[in-house]
Phi, psi and omega in degrees: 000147183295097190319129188292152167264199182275153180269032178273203175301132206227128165291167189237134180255106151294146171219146187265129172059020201239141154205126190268111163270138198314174204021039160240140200231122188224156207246071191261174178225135214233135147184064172241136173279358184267345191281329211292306159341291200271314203270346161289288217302343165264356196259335174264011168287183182290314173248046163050028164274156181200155185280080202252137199211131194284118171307160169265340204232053186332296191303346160316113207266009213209045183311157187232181170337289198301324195288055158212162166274165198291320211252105198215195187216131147298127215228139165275114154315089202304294217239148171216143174189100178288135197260154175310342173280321189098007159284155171244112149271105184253113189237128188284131155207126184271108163300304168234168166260172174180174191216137192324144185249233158242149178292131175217185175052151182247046182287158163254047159196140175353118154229133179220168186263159171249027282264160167277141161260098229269135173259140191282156160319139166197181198317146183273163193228128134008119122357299172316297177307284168345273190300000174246356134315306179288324175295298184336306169286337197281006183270292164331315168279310176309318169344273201335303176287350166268346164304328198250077164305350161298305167314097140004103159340281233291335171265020142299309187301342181291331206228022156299276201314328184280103216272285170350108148333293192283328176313285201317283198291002164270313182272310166309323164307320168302319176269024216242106187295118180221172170291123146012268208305306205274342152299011187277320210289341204248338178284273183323347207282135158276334210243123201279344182271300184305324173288327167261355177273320150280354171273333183263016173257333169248033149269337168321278170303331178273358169258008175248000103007280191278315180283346174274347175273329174296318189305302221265025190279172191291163187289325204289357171291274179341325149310287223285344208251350241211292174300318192292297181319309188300323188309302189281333191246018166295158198278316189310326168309299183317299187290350179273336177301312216270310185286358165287349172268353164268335184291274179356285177296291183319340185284314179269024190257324165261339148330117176269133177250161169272182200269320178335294199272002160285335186298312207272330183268353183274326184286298177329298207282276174341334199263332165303347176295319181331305216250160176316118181310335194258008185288193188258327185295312192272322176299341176280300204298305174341290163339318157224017119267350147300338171275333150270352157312295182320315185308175214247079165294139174030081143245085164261127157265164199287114182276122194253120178264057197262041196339318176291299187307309179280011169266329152316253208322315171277342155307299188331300223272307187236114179272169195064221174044049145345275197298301184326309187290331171330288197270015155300313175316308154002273167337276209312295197319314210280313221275315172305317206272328180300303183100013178194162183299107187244200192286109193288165177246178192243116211263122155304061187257125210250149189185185156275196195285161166045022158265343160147030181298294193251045176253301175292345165298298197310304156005278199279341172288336184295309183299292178301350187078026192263171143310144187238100162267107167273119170270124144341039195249058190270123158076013168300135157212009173256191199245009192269334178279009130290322174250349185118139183265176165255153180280355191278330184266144188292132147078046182243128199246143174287152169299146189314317161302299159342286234264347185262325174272344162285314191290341171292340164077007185235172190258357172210100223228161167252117195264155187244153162233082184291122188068020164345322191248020147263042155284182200211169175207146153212196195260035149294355196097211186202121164295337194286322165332317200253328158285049143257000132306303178315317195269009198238077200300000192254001153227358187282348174290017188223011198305160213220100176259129190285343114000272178298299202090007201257142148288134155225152194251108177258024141336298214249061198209104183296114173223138165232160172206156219221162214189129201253329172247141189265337193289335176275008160298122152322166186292306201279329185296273185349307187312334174285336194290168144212132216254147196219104166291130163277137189252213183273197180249109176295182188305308167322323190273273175310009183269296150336309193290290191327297226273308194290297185263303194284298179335298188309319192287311197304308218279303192294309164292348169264012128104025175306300228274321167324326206269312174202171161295106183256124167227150167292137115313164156296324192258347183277343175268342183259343156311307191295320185268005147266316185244019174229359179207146197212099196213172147249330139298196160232021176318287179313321180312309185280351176267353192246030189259334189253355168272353164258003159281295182298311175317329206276305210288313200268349169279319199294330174297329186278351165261174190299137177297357152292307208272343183278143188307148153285341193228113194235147182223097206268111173250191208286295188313317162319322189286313167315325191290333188236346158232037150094175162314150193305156149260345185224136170264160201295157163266091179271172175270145178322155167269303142257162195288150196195135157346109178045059187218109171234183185225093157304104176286155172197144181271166191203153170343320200268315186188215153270156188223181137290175157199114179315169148209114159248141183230140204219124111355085217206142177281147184173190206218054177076041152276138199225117175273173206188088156232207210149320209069079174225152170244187214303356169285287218287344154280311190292319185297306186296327162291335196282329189305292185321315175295248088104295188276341059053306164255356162291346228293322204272325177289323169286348188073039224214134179288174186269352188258359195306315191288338155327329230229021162230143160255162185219120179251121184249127202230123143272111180283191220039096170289344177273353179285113164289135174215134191226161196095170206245002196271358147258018168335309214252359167276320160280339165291318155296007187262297181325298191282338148306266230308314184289318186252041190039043173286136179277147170266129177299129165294341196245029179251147139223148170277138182221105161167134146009147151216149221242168134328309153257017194054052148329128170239122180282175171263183187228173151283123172104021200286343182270322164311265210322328176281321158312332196279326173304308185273006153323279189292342180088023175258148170274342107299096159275142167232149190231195181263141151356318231225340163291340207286336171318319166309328171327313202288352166275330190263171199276171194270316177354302206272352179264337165311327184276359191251170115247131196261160176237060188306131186229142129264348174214163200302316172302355190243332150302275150008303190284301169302342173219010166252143171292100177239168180256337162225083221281327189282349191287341240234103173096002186296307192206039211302319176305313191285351196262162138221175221292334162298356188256321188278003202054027169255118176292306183241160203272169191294318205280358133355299191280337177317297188309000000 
C-alpha cells in the first residue's frame, strides 16, 4: 500500500467530468487561471501533492467550496508543460483518497485541509472469498472489455497479477465509462471488498448496456459475432484444457522441487483451475508456471575432474595464455583433490578485442564437461534484464540468469557474462548492481529473480565473465572478481596461432582445403600480421587470413579445370597481390638519431604502441607550447617535465634565464588520437634536454615512466604491451622505472632476449641511457668540473634559438 502523505492545506484542481482514482495517472489539459494557479503552487512543493477533486456542477466556470463534491484523491504532479495557447498541459497521478476539510487562505486559488479516508471496518473475508471476488470482477471486467472496443486487449494483462484489493478495484474503476456519481460513488467507497462488490455489479449493468447496443447493430455483422461464439461454448477448448491441466499437475507432481516453490506452483496451479481458459489471466499465470517447472531444481551434471585432460583440451584449444590456464587448473586440481564440486571462484578475464576470452570460457566447459551458456551484456541498462520483470507488468519476462539456466537444463552450467564493463545505468536502475548479488557466492544460493520469486541457488554455477577495460568495472562489482589480465599477442605468437589454428580453420571453411593443397609461407603470415592488421589479438587476422583464402578460391575456380593447380604456395608478395596495398605502415623506430625526438610507449585498445615526443625550439619569451589531443594528465606530465629540467638548468650548462629568451613546443604526432597519462615523463623530460643542448637522442632506446618535480622515476602500467611494442618496432634498448622490474617476468623471453632493459630510478639516469654522449656515466656527475666540450655539446643554445 502507498505510505499516506502529509495532509496539511493542499492547493485544489476542480475538474469537470474527470473523477481521478488513486494508483491512476491521467493526462489533464487546465486553462482556468486559479487552476493554472494551484497547479505552480504544487508543482514547487516538496512532494508536488495538490488535491484533485471533481465538480458537482460541470458547467461552473469559478467553483466555490460548495460547488465541489466532499470526497476527492490526493494526486502528484508528474509533469507541467506550457502550450502556445496559454493552456497547461498536466500529468496526475492519484494516490490516496480523502475528504474535504476546511477551506483556508486568500491565495488566487482553492486551498483546504484535508483528511485521511480512513477504511471502515467491515465483515472480515476469507481467503476463499476474497479470491473469488477478486476473480468475479476480473471476469466482469473482461466482459466488459471485450464488449467495449475502445479499451485495449492489453489492459487485462494489466490487472491479472494485482492481488491488492483496493488497487484491483482503483484500477479497473479507471478504465471503466461510468456516470460521475457512480464513479463519485466508487471514490467514496473505503472499504475494499464493499468497492469490488459495486464495481462488478455496475460492470455488470455496462456490458448488458453494451450488449444490448451490439443486439440493435445491422444484421450483417452478426454471423461473425454468432461464429466467434459457438468458438468459445464449443466442447473441444474446454476438454484440450482440462487434459493440459492434468499434463501439469503430472509435471509438477514428478519435478523434484523445493517445498518453497512447490508450495507457490500449487497456490499458482489451483488458482488456474479457476479461471476461464480463454481469459488473459490464465495465459499468464500457464506461463509461468511453466518456466518453473522447466527450470533444471537439483540437475547437475557429472564433472570430470581430470586435470591432466583439461590441460590437454586446453593447450588443444588456445596457444599462450599461461597464466589464465594456470589458474583454472588451480580450479580443477582443488575440486579433485576435495572429491567433490564445492564453491567455484568468479574469474574476470580482462584483455583487448581477439584475444581469446571467450573461447576459452568455451574451453573450460569442454574441460569440465559442463554445459556452455553466454550472456550479452554490451549496452544492458535496465536492472530487470537481470532480475527480471514483477509479474504485475504487461509482457513480464524472468532475467537473464533464469532464462539462461532454463536453456542449459543443468544447475552447474559454466555461465559466461561477456562485456561486462560496457553495461550502463539509467533510470531503470543499474544492472552492474543487481550482480553483485549474482557474483557474491556468500549471497547467490538464495538469488530472488523478481519474476519467479523463488530463492534459487546459483553456488555451483561456474561464472567468468570477461572485459576490455578493467577501469569501467564499478569498484564493489570488481571486488568479487578475480581479475586474470589477458595481455596481446607478439609477433611470434601470432605467427604460431595463424600456422596452427587460423589457416586450417579458414581453409576448411572456405572449402579451399577440398578443392587443393594450400600452404602459408612465413613471411605471407607476417605480411597479413605487419601490414594488414594492427590488433593485440587475432581476430582481423583471421579475417584477412580468409580474405586470401577466398581470393585464392574465385582465381582457382576461374581456371579450366585442365589448368587448375593442385598446389598452392602462398607468399608475402602473393598477399600483396592479392588484397591490394599494405593498410598500415609498421610503426618503426627512427633510423637516426635526431634532436629532440625520443620513442615514448604506450598502451591502446589494441595493444603497446610507440609514442613519438617532439620537441622544437623557437625564439620567444619563455612560452610553452603542448599539442597532441592530450588530456589533463599528460599537460600536467609536460608541466611537471619542464619544471624538473628548469631545476637542473645549472647541471645541463644551461643560464638560469634560458628559458625567458624561447618558446618551447612539445608535439604528440597523430593529433586526431586522444592520449592520456602520466608513463610519458621521462620521454619528455629527454626530449625538452636534447632539444635545449642539441644532444641527439638514440633511435633505438625507448621509454616508459612517470617523473616526478624532483626526478623520481615512478612505475607504470601496461609494462609487457609497452616491451611488446618496442621489439615490435626494432628498438634495441628499453628503459623502465626500477620498481616495474618485477613486471619482466610476464613478458615472453623471446622478446627479453632481443632488448636490454634499463631499470632507473631517476630522471639522470634516464638521460644517461638515451642521449648520444661521448661519455655517458661522466654526464651529470660533476657538473661544476666539466664543461660543456666535456658533456659533448658542440653548439651553444642560443645558436639554436636563432
Amino acid at each position: 500500500m502507498t505510505e499516506p502523505l502529509q495532509l496539511g492545506p493542499l492547493p485544489v484542481l476542480p475538474l469537470r467530468d474527470v473523477v481521478v482514482f488513486p494508483h491512476m495517472v491521467v493526462p489533464l489539459f487546465v486553462g482556468r487561471e486559479r487552476s493554472v494557479a494551484a497547479l505552480e503552487a504544487a508543482f514547487v512543493r516538496p512532494e508536488r501533492d495538490i488535491l484533485i477533486v471533481t465538480q458537482r456542477n460541470p458547467r461552473t466556470n469559478d467553483p466555490l467550496a460548495g460547488d465541489l463534491f466532499d470526497i476527492a484523491c490526493i494526486g502528484v504532479v508528474k509533469n507541467i508543460m506550457r502550450l502556445p495557447d496559454g493552456t497547461v498541459k498536466v500529468l496526475v497521478e492519484g494516490r490516496q483518497r480523502a475528504k474535504l476539510g476546511e477551506f483556508v487562505g486568500e491565495q488566487n486559488y482553492l486551498t483546504v485541509h484535508v483528511e485521511p479516508l480512513i477504511q471502515a471496518d467491515e465483515p472480515a473475508v476469507d481467503d476463499a472469498a476474497a479470491q473469488e471476488l477478486r476473480q468475479a470482477v476480473r471476469a466482469a471486467f473482461e466482459v466488459y472489455v471485450k464488449a467495449n472496443r475502445r479499451i485495449p486487449p492489453e489492459i487485462l494483462m494489466s490487472v491479472v497479477a494485482i492481488d491488492d484489493a483496493s488497487q484491483l478495484a482503483d484500477t479497473i474503476a479507471a478504465h471503466v465509462t461510468l456516470k460521475i456519481a457512480d464513479r463519485q460513488e466508487l471514490l467514496a467507497l473505503a472499504p475494499p471488498y464493499a468497492r469490488l462488490r459495486r464495481l462488478t455489479e455496475l460492470l455488470g449493468v455496462e456490458a448488458q448496456t453494451l450488449g444490448s447496443e451490439a443486439q440493435r447493430r445491422p444484421q450483417a455483422a452478426r454471423p461473425q459475432q454468432g461464429q466467434a461464439q459457438a468458438q468459445g461454448e464449443g466442447g473441444e477448448p474446454q476438454d484440450e484444457f482440462k487434459q493440459e491441466l492434468e499434463e501439469l499437475a503430472k509435471q509438477i507432481q514428478e519435478k523434484k522441487l523445493p517445498d518453497e516453490a512447490r508450495q507457490k506452483l500449487e497456490r499458482e496451479f489451483k488458482k488456474l483451475k479457476m479461471m476461464n481458459p480463454m481469459s488473459a489471466e490464465a495465459g499468464v499465470v500457464r506461463t509461468y508456471i511453466d518456466l518453473v517447472v522447466a527450470l533444471p531444481w537439483g540437475t547437475y551434471s557429472d564433472d570430470k575432474l581430470d586435470v591432466l585432460r583439461a590441460k590437454e583440451i586446453l593447450d588443444a584449444d588456445h596457444y599462450g595464455l599461461d597464466k589464465p590456464k594456470e589458474r583454472i587448473l588451480e580450479y580443477l586440481a582443488v575440486q579433485q583433490l576435495r572429491g567433490e564440486v564445492g564453491r567455484g571462484p568468479v574469474l574476470c578475464l580482462v584483455g583487448p578485442p581477439g584475444v581469446g576470452k571467450t573461447s576459452l570460457a568455451k574451453s573450460v566447459a569442454r574441460a569440465l564437461d559442463r554445459k556452455f551458456v553466454r550472456i550479452s551484456l554490451g549496452g544492458v541498462r535496465d536492472e530487470a534484464e537481470i532480475r527480471g520483470h514483477r509479474r504485475t507488468y504487461v509482457g513480464a519476462l524472468p532475467g537473464k540468469i533464469i532464462a539462461a539456466l532454463k536453456r542449459a537444463g543443468t544447475n552447474n552450467p559454466v555461465l559466461l557474462l561477456d562485456e561486462i564493463d560496457k553495461m550502463s545505468m539509467d533510470f531503470r536502475g543499474d544492472p552492474a548492481s543487481a550482480l553483485l548479488e549474482v557474483l557474491d557466492p556468500e549471497q547467490n544460493e538464495a538469488f530472488v529473480d523478481h519474476y519467479v520469486d523463488l530463492d534459487y541457488d546459483l553456488s555451483k554455477v561456474l561464472f567468468i565473465t570477461t572485459a576490455n577495460n578493467l577501469q569501467a568495472i564499478p569498484w564493489a562489482l570488481s571486488d568479487r572478481l578475480e581479475i586474470l589480465e589477458l595481455g596481446g599477442y607478439t609477433e611470434p605468437d601470432k605467427l604460431q596461432i595463424a600456422k596452427q589454428y587460423l589457416v586450417p580453420r579458414q581453409l576448411k571453411e572456405t572449402g579451399l582445403a577440398k578443392a587443393a593443397e594450400v600452404k602459408f609461407g612465413d613471411d605471407a603470415i607476417e605480411t597479413l600480421i605487419r601490414c594488414y592488421t594492427r590488433e593485440a589479438g587475432v581476430r582481423t587476422l583471421e579475417r584477412q587470413v580468409g580474405a586470401v583464402c577466398r581470393k585464392l578460391g574465385t582465381k582457382h575456380l576461374s581456371e579450366k579445370p585442365a589448368k587448375r593447380k593442385k598446389k598452392y604456395l602462398v607468399t608475402g608478395p602473393q598477399v600483396v597481390e592479392l588484397l591490394g596495398p599494405e593498410k598500415f605502415r609498421r610503426q618503426d623506430a627512427e633510423s637516426h638519431d635526431r634532436v629532440g625526438v625520443t620513442n615514448g610507449l604506450a598502451v591502446t585498445a589494441v595493444g603497446g604502441d610507440l609514442l613519438l615526443v617532439e620537441v622544437a625550439l623557437v625564439p620567444g619569451k619563455g612560452h610553452l607550447i603542448v599539442t597532441g589531443k592530450l588530456g589533463e594528465v599528460m599537460k600536467e606530465s609536460v608541466d611537471a617535465a619542464m619544471s624538473y629540467v628548469r631545476s637542473r638548468a645549472h647541471m645541463l650548462g644551461l643560464s638560469k634565464d634560458f628559458y625567458q629568451r624561447i618558446d618551447l613546443h612539445v608535439h604528440f604526432p597523430e593529433g586526431a588520437i586522444p592520449k592520456d597519462g602520466p608513463s610519458a615523463g621521462v620521454a619528455i623530460v629527454t626530449s625538452i634536454c636534447s632539444a635545449l643542448t642539441q644532444i641527439p637522442v638514440r633511435c633505438d632506446v625507448a621509454m616508459t615512466g612517470e617523473i616526478t618535480l624532483r626526478g623520481r622515476v615512478l612505475p607504470i602500467g601496461g609494462l609487457k604491451e609497452k616491451v611488446i611494442a618496442a621489439h615490435r618496432a626494432g628498438v634495441k634498448r628499453v628503459v623502465i622505472p626500477k620498481e616495474n622490474e618485477r613486471d619482466l617476468l610476464e613478458i615472453p623471453k623471446e622478446v627479453l632476449a632481443d632488448l636490454e632493459i634499463v631499470p632507473v630510478e631517476h630522471g639522470d639516469q634516464v638521460l644517461q641511457a638515451a642521449l648520444r654522449l661521448d661519455n655517458p656515466a661522466s654526464f651529470l656527475a660533476n657538473p661544476t668540473a666539466m664543461s660543456r666540450d666535456d658533456l659533448g655539446i658542440h653548439e651553444p643554445v642560443a645558436a639554436a634559438t636563432h
